[in-house]
PABA-73066 format. One record per residue (C-alpha): residue in one letter; x, y, z. Coordinates in steps of 0.1 Angstrom, whole numbers, padded with zeros to 4 digits, always signed. Each point is the difference from the previous one (the first is absolute). Layout:
AXYZ ...
//
This chain:
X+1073+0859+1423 X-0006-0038-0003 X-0025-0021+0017 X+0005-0011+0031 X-0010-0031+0008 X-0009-0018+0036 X+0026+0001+0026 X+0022-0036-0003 X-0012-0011-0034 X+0026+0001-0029 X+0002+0033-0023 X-0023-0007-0034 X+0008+0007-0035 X-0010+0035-0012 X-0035+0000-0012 X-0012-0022+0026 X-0017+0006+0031 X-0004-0026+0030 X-0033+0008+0020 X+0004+0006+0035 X-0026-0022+0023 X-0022+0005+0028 X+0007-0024+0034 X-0026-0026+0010 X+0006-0010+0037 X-0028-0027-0010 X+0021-0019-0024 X+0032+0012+0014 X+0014+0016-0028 X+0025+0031+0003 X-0012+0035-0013 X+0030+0016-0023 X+0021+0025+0016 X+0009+0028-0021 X+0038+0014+0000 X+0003+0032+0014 X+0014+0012-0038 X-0033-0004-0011 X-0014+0027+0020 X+0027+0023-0006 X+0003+0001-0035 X-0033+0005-0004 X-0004+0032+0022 X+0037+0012-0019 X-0013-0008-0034 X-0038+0026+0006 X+0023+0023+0022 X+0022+0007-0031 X-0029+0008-0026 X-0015+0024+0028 X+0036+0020+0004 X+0010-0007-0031 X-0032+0012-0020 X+0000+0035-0013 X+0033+0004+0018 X+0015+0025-0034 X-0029+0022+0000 X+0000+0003+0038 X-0032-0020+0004 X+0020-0031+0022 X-0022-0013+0031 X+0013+0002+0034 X-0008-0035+0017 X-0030+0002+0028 X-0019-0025+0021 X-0031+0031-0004 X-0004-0009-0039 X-0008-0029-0010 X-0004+0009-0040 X+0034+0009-0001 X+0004-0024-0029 X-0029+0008-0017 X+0013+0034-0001 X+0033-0010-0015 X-0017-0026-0026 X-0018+0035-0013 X+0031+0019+0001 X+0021-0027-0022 X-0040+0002-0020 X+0000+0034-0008 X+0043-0005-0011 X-0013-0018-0024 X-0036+0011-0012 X-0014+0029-0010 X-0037-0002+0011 X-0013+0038+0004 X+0007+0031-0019 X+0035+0017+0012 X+0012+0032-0018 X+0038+0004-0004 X+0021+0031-0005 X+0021+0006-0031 X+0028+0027-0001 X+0003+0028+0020 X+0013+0009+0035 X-0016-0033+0026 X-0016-0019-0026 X+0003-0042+0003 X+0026-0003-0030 X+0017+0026-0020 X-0010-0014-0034 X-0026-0022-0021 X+0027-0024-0003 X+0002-0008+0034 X-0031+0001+0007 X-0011-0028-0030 X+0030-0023+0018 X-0019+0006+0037 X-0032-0011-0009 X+0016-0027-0022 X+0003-0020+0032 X-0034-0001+0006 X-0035-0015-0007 X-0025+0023-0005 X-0031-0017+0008 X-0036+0009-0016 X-0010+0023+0029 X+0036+0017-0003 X+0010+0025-0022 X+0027+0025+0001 X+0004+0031-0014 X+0035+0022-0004 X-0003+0038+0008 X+0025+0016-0021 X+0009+0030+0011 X-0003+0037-0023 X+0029+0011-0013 X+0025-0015-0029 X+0015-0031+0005 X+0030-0012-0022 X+0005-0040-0011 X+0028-0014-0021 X-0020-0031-0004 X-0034-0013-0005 X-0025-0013+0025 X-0009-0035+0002 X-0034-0011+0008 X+0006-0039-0001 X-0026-0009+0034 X-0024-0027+0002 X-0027+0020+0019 X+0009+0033-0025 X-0036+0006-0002 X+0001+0011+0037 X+0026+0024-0004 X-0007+0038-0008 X+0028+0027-0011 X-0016+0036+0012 X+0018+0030-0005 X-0008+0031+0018 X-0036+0018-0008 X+0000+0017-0033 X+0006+0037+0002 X-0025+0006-0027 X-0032-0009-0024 X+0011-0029-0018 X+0015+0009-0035 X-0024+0006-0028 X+0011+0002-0038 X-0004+0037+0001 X+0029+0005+0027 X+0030-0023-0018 X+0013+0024-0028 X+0003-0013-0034 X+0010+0022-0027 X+0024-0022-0021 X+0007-0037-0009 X+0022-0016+0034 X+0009+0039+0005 X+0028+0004+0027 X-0013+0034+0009 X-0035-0017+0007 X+0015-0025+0022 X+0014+0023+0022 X-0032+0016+0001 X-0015-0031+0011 X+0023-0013+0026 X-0003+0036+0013 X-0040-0002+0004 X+0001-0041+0011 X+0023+0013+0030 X-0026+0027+0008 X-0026-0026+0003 X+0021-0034+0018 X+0014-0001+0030 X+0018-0028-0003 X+0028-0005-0027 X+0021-0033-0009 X+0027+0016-0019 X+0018-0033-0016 X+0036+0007-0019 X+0028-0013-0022 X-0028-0018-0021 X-0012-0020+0031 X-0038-0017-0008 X-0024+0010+0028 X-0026-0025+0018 X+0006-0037-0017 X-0031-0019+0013 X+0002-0038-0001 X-0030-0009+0018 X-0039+0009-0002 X-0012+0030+0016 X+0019+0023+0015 X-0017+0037+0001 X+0024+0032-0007 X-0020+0032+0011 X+0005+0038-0001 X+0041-0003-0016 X+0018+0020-0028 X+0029-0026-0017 X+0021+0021-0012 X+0031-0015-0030 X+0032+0012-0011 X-0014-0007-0034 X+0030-0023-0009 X+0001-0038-0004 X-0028-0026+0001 X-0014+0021+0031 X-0033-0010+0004 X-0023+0014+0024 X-0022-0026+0014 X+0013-0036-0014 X-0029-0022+0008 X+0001-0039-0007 X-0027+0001+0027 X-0034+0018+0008 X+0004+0035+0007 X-0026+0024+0021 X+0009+0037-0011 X-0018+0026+0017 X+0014+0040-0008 X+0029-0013-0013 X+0022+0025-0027 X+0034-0017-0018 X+0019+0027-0020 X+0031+0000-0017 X+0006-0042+0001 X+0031-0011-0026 X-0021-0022-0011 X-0035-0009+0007 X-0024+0018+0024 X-0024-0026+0009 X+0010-0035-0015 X-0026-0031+0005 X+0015-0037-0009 X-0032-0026+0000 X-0021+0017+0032 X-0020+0029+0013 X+0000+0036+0001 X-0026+0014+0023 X-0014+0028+0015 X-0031+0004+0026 X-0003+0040+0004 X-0005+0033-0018 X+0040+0009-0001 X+0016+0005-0029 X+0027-0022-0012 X+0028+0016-0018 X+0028-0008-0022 X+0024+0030-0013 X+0027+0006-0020 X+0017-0036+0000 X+0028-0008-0032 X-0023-0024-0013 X-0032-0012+0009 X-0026+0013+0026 X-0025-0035+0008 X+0014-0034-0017 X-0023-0028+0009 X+0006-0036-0018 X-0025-0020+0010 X-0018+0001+0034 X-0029+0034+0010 X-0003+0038+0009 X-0029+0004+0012 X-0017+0027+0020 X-0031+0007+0024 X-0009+0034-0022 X+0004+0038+0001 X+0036-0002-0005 X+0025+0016-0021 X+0028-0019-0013 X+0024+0025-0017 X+0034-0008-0020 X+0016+0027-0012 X+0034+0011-0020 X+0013-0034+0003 X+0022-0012-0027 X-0017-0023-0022 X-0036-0003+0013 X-0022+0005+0028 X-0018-0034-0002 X+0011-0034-0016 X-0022-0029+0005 X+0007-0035-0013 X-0026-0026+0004 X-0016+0013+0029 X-0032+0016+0020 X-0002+0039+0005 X-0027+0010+0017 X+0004+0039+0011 X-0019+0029+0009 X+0018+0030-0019 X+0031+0002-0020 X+0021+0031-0005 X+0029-0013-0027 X+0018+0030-0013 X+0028+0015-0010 X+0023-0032-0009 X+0026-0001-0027 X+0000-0036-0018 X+0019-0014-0026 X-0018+0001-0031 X-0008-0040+0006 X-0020+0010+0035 X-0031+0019+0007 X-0007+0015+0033 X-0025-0028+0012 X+0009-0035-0010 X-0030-0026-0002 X+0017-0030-0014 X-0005-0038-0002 X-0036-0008+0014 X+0002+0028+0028 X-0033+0008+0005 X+0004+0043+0016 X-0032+0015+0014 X-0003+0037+0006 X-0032+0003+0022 X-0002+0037+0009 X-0006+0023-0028 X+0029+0028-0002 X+0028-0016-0009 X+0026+0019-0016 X+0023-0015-0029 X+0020+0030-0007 X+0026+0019-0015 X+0026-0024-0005 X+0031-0009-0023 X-0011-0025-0036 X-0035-0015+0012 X-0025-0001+0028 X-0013-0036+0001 X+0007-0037-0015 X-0020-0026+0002 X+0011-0036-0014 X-0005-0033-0001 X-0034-0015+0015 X+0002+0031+0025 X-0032+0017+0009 X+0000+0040+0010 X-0027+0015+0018 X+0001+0043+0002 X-0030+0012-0004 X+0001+0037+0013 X+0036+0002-0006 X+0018+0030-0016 X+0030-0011-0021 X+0017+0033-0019 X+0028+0017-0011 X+0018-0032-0004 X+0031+0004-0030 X-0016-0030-0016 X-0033-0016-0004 X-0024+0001+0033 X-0007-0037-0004 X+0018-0024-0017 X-0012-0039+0001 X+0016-0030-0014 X-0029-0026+0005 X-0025+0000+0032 X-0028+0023+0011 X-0006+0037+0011 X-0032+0012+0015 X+0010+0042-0003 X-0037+0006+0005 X-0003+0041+0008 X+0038+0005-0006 X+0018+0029-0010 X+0024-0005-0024 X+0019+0036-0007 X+0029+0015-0013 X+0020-0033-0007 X+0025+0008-0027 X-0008-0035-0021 X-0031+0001+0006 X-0029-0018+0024 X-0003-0034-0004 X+0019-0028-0025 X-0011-0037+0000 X+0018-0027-0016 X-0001-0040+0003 X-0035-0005+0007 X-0005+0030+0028 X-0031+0008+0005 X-0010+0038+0019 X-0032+0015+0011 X+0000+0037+0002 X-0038+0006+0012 X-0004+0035+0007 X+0038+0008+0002 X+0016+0029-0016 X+0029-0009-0028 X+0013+0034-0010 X+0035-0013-0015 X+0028+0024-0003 X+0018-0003-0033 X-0023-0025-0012 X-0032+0024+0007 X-0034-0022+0009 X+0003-0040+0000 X-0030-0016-0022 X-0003-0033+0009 X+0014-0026-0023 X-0023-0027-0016 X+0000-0034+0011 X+0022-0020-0021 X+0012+0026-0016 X+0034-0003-0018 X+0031+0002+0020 X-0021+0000+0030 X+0004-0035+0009 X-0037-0006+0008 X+0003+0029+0027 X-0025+0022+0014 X-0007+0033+0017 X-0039+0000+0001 X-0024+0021+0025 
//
């Protein structure tokens, strides 16, 4: 509507408002007399937000002279249509649920603000649910949005429940698809080499899933260009990548194991950015292609790591610490094991901290370092078919108290400072 102004007085330009003015009887001046339009426009323009408020989601106002916070009430209504200022769960797949896929249900909340007191968290439903494409986390407020599956069925895995009795085996990846299924509820099955959660923005938390790959194309898992909460979360069988991590964070809050199985390639790629975890935690990589782990110029700070069974190329090793990645292993337990060429590299200006760890049965050398530092304080170094450990390029490796019992190379003696063809390298306890 435009402003109507006094009764008798020409109509302004838009923007500007003539003031209406009070009669004076004293002074004999005439009060302004208001057109009857502006009256009626007025009660036509609140009338419409009341009716028209909420009117799609059958919330619409029925006009009453008993209410007088009738448009209050719609002012909330068109509010709430907009903002997201409480918790609100949502239903994912299956019979009654608010939207029949995660697709849909990252373009519905699209449209709104979540505000800091909202949050909003997608139930997805048990069962398996098929996607020919990935899904898009690209939302300003992604830090207030949680993707729940159904509660597990089962303990979370541990490393002595995924079978590994060969190098990327095919016969112990159907074993462990067939034991992740017995322990999640809820399964994102994603074909024809389509990539499974792209994140874009910070924060977003994915919670008791199994991503499961066709194991062709650049399928990766969870694509993240954004910060990423995981919490009982298993990828298996990716084209590609498992877990991939471009410049930001991995992280995990609670006790559940994290699991990445039997993709082509690699299990965890992070490039830059953080994992990082609250402790007591398993993160196990198994039978992937090429490596469980490959770090380049980044923080890793885990509880437990379970990294066997891989088949690299003889250029990889089954956990990567390259390029000023600094990879702590707090828990002591870890298992480095049984895996195709090597166990570990370590190169660059990378630091390596697995004290406790086991690393055996490797085809190559347990650890293998190219420059940086190892602490392997109270590590057991068995069975690798190279032998234990092999410096180069400056590397320098404490062994306090750990056990280096190589395989074909029989029991490591530390090499001398200095020594020729070391390249001023050390392994000293």
């Amino acid at each position: 509507m435009r402003y109507n102004q006094p009764f008798g007085t020409p109509e302004p330009p838009l923007g500007t408002f003539p003031r209406y003015i009070n009669g004076n009887p004293v002074t004999g001046t005439a009060g302004s007399i208001p057109p009857a339009r502006a009256f009626d426009e007025v009660q036509i323009e609140i009338l419409t937000v009341i009716m028209k408020a909420g009117a799609d989601e059958g919330m619409a106002q029925t006009p009453s002279h008993d209410d007088l916070e009738q448009l209050w009430k719609a002012l909330q209504i068109l509010f709430a249509q907009r903002f997201i200022t409480t918790h609100i769960f949502k239903s994912v797949h299956g019979p009654g649920a608010d939207f029949p896929n995660l697709i849909d249900a990252m373009e519905w909340v699209a449209r709104y603000v979540i505000t800091p007191s909202g949050y909003v968290t997608f139930l997805v439903a048990g069962g398996q649910w098929t996607y020919v494409e990935p899904i898009e986390v690209n939302h300003a407020n992604a830090n207030r949005i949680a993707v729940q599956g159904a509660a597990l069925k089962g303990a979370s895995p541990l490393p002595p429940n995924i079978s590994v009795t060969g190098f990327h085996s095919p016969t112990d990846g159907t074993n462990q698809i067939i034991y992740l299924r017995s322990v999640y509820a809820t399964e994102l099955i994603f074909t024809g080499g389509s990539s499974g959660f792209i994140t874009y923005r910070d924060g977003v938390t994915l919670r008791y899933l199994l991503l499961t790959g066709s194991q062709t194309g650049n399928q990766v898992g969870i694509d993240a260009f954004g910060d990423v909460w995981v919490d009982g979360v298993a990828v298996w069988g990716m084209g590609h990548i498992g877990i991939n991590i471009n410049s930001c964070q991995l992280l995990s809050q609670t006790s559940l194991s994290i699991v990445v199985c039997f993709c082509n390639n690699f299990g965890i790629v992070v490039t830059g950015g953080r994992v990082w975890d609250s402790g007591n935690q398993w993160w196990i990589t198994c039978s992937n292609g090429i490596c469980g782990w490959n770090t380049w110029g980044t923080l890793v700070h885990v509880w437990l790591v379970d990294c066997r069974g891989h088949n690299p190329p003889p250029t990889n090793r089954a956990l990567h610490v390259n390029q000023g990645t600094q990879f702590v292993i707090s828990g002591v337990g870890s298992q480095i094991d049984s895996n195709n060429v090597g166990g570990i590299f370590v190169a660059g200006a990378s630091t390596l901290d697995m004290r406790g760890a086991y690393c055996r049965f490797n085809q190559g050398w347990g650890l293998q370092m190219d420059g940086g530092f190892c602490w392997a304080d109270f590590a057991t170094f068995q069975g690798n078919v190279e032998g234990s450990v092999y410096i180069r390029g400056g590397a320098s490796c404490r062994v306090n108290g750990a056990v280096l019992n190589g395989g074909a190379s029989g029991v490591i003696s530390p090499p001398t400072l200095n020594e020729v063809g070391n390249n001023n390298s050390m392994i000293y306890t």
